[in-house]
TORBARO-66876 format. One line per 2 residues: number of its first residue (from 1); their letters; for each residue x negated, y, z of N, C-alpha, C. Coordinates in Angstrom, 2 decimals. Each point is the difference from the previous one (the first is absolute). Layout:
# TORBARO-66876
NUM> a> X Y Z X Y Z X Y Z; ...
END
This chain:
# TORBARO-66876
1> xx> -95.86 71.97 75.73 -0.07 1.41 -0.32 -1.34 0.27 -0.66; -0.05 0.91 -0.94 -1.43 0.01 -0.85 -0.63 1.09 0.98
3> xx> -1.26 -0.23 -0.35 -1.15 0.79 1.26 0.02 1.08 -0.16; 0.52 0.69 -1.05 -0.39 1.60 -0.01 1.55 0.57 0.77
5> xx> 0.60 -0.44 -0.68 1.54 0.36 1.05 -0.45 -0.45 1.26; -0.56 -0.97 0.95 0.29 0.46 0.76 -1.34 0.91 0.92
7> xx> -1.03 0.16 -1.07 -1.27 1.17 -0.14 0.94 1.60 0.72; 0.66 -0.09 -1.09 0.71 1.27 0.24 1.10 0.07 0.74
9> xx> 0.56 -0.90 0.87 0.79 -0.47 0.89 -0.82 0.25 1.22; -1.36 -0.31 0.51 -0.64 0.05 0.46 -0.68 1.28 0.12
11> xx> -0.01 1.16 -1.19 -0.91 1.04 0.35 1.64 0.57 0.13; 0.75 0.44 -0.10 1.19 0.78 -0.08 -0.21 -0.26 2.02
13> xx> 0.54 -1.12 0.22 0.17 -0.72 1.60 -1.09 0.71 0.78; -1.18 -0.06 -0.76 -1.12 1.07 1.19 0.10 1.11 -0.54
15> xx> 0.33 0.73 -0.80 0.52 1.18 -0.37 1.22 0.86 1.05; 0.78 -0.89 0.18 1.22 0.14 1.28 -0.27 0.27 0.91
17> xx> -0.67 -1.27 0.56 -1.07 -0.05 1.57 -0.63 1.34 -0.32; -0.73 0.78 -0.28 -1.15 1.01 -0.28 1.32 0.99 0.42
19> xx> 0.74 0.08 -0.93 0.91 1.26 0.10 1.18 0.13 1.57; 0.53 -1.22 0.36 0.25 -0.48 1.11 -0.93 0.73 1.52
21> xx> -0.90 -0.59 0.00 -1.12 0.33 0.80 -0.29 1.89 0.20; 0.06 0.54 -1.30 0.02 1.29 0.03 1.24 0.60 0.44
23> xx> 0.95 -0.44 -0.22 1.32 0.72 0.44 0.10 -0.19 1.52; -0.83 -1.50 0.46 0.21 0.15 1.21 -0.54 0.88 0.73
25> xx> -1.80 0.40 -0.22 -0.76 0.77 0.30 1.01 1.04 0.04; 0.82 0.54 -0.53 0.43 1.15 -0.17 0.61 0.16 1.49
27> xx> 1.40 -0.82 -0.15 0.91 -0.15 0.76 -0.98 0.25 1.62; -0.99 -0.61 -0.24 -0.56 0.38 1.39 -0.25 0.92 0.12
29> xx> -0.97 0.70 -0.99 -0.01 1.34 0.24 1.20 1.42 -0.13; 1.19 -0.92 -0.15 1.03 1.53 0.12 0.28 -0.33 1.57
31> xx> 0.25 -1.15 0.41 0.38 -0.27 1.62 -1.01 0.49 0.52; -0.76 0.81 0.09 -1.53 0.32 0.62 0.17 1.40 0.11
33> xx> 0.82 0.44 -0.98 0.43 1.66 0.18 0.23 0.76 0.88; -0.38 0.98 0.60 0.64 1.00 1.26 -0.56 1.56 -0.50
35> xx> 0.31 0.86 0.57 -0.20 1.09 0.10 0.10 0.73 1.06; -0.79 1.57 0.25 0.35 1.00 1.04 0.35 1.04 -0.76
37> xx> 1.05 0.70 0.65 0.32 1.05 -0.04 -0.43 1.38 0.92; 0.15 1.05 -0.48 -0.66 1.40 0.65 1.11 1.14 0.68
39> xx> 0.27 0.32 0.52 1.11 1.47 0.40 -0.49 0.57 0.78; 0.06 1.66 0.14 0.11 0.44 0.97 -1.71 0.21 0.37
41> xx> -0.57 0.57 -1.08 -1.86 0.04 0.18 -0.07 -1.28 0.16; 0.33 -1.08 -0.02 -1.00 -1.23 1.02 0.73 -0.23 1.42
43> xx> 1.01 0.82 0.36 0.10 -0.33 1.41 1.34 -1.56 -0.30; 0.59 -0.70 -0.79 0.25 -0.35 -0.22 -0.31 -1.16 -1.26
45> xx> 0.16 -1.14 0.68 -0.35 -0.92 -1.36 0.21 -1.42 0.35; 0.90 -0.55 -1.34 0.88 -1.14 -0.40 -0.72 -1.01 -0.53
47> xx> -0.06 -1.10 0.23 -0.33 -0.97 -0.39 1.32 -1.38 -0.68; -0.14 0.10 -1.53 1.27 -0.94 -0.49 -1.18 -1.13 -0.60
49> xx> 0.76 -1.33 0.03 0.22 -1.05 -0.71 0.27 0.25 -1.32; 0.00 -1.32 -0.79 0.10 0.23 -1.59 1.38 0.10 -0.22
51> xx> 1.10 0.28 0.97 1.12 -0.38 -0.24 0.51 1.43 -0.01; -0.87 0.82 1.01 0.57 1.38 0.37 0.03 -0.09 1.61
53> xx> 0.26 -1.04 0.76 0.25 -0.43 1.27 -1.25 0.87 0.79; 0.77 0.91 1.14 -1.18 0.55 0.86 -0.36 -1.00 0.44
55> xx> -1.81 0.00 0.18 -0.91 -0.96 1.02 -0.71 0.32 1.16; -0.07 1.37 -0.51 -0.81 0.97 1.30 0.42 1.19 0.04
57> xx> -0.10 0.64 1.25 0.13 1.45 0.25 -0.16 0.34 0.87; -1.47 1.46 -0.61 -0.65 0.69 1.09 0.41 1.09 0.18
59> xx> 0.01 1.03 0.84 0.60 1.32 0.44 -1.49 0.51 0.88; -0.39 1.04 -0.95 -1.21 0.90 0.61 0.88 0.82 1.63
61> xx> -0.72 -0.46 1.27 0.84 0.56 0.86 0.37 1.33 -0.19; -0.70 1.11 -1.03 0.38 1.27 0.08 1.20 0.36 -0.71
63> xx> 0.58 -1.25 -0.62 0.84 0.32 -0.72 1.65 -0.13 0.87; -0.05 -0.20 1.12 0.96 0.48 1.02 0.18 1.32 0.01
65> xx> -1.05 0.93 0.11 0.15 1.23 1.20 -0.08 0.95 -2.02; -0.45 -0.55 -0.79 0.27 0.84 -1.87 1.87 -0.28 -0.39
67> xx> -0.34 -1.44 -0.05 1.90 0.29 -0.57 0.88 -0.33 0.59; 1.03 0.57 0.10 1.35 -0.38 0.38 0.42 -1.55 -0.74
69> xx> 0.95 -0.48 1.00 0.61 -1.16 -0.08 0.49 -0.42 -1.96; 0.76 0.57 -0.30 0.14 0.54 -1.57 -1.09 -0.26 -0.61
71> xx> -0.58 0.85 0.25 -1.73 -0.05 -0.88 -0.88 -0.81 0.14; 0.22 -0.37 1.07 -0.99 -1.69 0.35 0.63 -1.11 -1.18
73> xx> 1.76 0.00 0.24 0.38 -1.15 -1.26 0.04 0.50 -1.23; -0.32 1.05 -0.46 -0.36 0.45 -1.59 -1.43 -0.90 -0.39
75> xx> -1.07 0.59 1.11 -0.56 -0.06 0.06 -0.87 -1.69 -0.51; 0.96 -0.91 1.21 -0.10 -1.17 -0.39 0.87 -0.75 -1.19
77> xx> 0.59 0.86 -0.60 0.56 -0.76 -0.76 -0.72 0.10 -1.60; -0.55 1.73 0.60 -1.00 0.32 -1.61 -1.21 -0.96 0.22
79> xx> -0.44 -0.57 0.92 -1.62 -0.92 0.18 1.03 -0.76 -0.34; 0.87 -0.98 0.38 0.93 -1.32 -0.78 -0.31 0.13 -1.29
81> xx> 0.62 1.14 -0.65 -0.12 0.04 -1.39 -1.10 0.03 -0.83; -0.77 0.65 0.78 -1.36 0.06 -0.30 -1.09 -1.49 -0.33
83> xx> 0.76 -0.68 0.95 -0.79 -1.26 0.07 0.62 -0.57 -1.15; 1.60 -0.16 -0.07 0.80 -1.11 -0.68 -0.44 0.60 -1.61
85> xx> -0.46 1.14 -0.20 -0.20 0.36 -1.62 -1.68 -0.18 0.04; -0.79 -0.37 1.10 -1.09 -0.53 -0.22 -0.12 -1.43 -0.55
87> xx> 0.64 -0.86 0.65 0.70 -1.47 0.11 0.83 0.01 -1.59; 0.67 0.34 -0.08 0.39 0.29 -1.89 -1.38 -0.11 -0.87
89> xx> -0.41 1.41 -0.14 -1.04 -0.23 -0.66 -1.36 -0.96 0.12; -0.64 -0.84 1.46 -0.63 -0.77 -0.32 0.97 -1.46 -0.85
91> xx> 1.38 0.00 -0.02 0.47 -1.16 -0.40 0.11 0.10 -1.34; 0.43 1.27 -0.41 -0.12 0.54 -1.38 -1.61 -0.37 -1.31
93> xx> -1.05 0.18 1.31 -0.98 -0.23 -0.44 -0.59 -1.59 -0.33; 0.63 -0.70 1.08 -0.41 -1.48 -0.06 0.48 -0.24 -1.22
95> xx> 1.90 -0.06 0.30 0.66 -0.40 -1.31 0.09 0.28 -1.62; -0.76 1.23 -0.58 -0.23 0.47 -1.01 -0.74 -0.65 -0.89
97> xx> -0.28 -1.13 0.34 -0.81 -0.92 -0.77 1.33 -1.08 -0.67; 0.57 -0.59 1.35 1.05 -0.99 -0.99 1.26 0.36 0.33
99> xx> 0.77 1.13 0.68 1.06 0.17 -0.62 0.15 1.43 -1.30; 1.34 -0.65 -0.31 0.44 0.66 -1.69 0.18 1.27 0.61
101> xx> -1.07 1.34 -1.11 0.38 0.98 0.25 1.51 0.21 -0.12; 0.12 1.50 1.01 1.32 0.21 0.01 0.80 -1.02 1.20
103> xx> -0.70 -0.72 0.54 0.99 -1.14 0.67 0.66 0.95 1.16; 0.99 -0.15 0.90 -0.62 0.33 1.11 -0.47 -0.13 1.14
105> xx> -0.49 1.14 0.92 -0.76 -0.20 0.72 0.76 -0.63 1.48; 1.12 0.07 0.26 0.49 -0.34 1.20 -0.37 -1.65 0.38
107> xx> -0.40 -0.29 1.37 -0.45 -1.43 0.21 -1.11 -0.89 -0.67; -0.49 -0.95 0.57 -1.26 -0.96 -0.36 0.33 -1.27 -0.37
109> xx> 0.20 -0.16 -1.40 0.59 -1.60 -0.16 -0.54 -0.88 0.47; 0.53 -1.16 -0.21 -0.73 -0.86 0.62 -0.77 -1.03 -1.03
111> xx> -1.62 0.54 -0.41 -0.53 -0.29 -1.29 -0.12 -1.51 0.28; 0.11 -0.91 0.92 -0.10 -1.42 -0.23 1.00 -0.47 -0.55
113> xx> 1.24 0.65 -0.05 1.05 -1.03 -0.84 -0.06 0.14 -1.66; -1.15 1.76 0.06 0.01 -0.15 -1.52 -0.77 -1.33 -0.54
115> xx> -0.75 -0.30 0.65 -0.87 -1.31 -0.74 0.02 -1.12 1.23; 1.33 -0.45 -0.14 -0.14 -1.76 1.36 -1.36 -0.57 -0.04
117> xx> 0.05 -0.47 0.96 -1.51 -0.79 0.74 -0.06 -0.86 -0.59; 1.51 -0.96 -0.02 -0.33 -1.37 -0.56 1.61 -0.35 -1.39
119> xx> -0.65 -0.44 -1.07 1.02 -0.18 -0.89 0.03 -1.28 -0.45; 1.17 -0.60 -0.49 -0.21 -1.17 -0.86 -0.28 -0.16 -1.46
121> xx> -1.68 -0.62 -0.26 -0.82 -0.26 -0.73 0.77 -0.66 -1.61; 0.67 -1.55 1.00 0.50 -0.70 -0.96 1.46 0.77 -0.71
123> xx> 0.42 0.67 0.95 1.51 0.61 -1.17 -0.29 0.95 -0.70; -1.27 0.78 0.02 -0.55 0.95 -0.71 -0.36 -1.26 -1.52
125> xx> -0.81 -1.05 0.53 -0.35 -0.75 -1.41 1.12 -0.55 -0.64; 1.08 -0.15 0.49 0.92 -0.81 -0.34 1.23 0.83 -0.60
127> xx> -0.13 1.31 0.52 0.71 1.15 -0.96 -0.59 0.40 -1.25; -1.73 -0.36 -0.14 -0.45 0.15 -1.11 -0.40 -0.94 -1.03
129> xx> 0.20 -1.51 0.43 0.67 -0.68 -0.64 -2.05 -0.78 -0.35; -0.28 0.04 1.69 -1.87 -0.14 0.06 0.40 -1.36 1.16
131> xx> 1.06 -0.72 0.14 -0.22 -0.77 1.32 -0.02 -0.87 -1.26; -1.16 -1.16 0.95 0.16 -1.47 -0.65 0.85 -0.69 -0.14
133> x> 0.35 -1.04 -0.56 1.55 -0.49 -0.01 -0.74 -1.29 0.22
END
């Protein structure tokens, strides 16, 4: 194979790795996501995962003897929401770099399959017609 092919075989390959490495960075940082939510002054508040999944929930004791049964689950369901459209927009924010505007927003792909860890070298040269014979 002549040296500059595989020069540029070689910077393309750490070019990958570089971009690889960043998508993973990513991926960690969307799994890292949570949010709180607010209702009810403060006497109420939700804690979701990046998924939407409640993780926590506190209840200000005064908020027994303020709302009725009804109003307690409004209540918690507006801090739910509250959190899960917090949790949107930090994911919104990560991803605005590499996904296609317009995409949408529902779910967190899974950015390692966009760029595999490990590929084969030689069928890449050998589709381009760069393997030794």
């Amino acid at each position: 194979m002549r040296a500059e092919w595989q020069a540029h075989i070689d910077e393309l390959l750490g070019q990958y790795r570089e971009q690889r490495d960043k998508l993973k960075g990513l991926q960690d940082r969307l799994a890292t996501i949570e949010a709180t939510g607010e209702a009810a002054d403060g006497m109420v508040r939700v804690t979701v995962d990046r998924q939407g999944r409640l993780t926590a929930l506190e209840l200000d004791p005064r908020v027994y003897r303020k709302l009725a049964s009804t109003e307690l689950s409004e209540a918690v369901l507006e801090a739910s929401n509250n959190a899960a459209e917090d949790v949107a927009e930090q994911t919104r924010q990560i991803m605005e770099d590499v996904a296609p505007a317009g995409a949408p927003g529902g779910g967190i792909p899974d950015l390692g399959k966009l760029l595999p860890e490990k590929f084969d070298m030689d069928s890449i040269r050998e589709h381009y017609g760069l393997l030794g014979k």
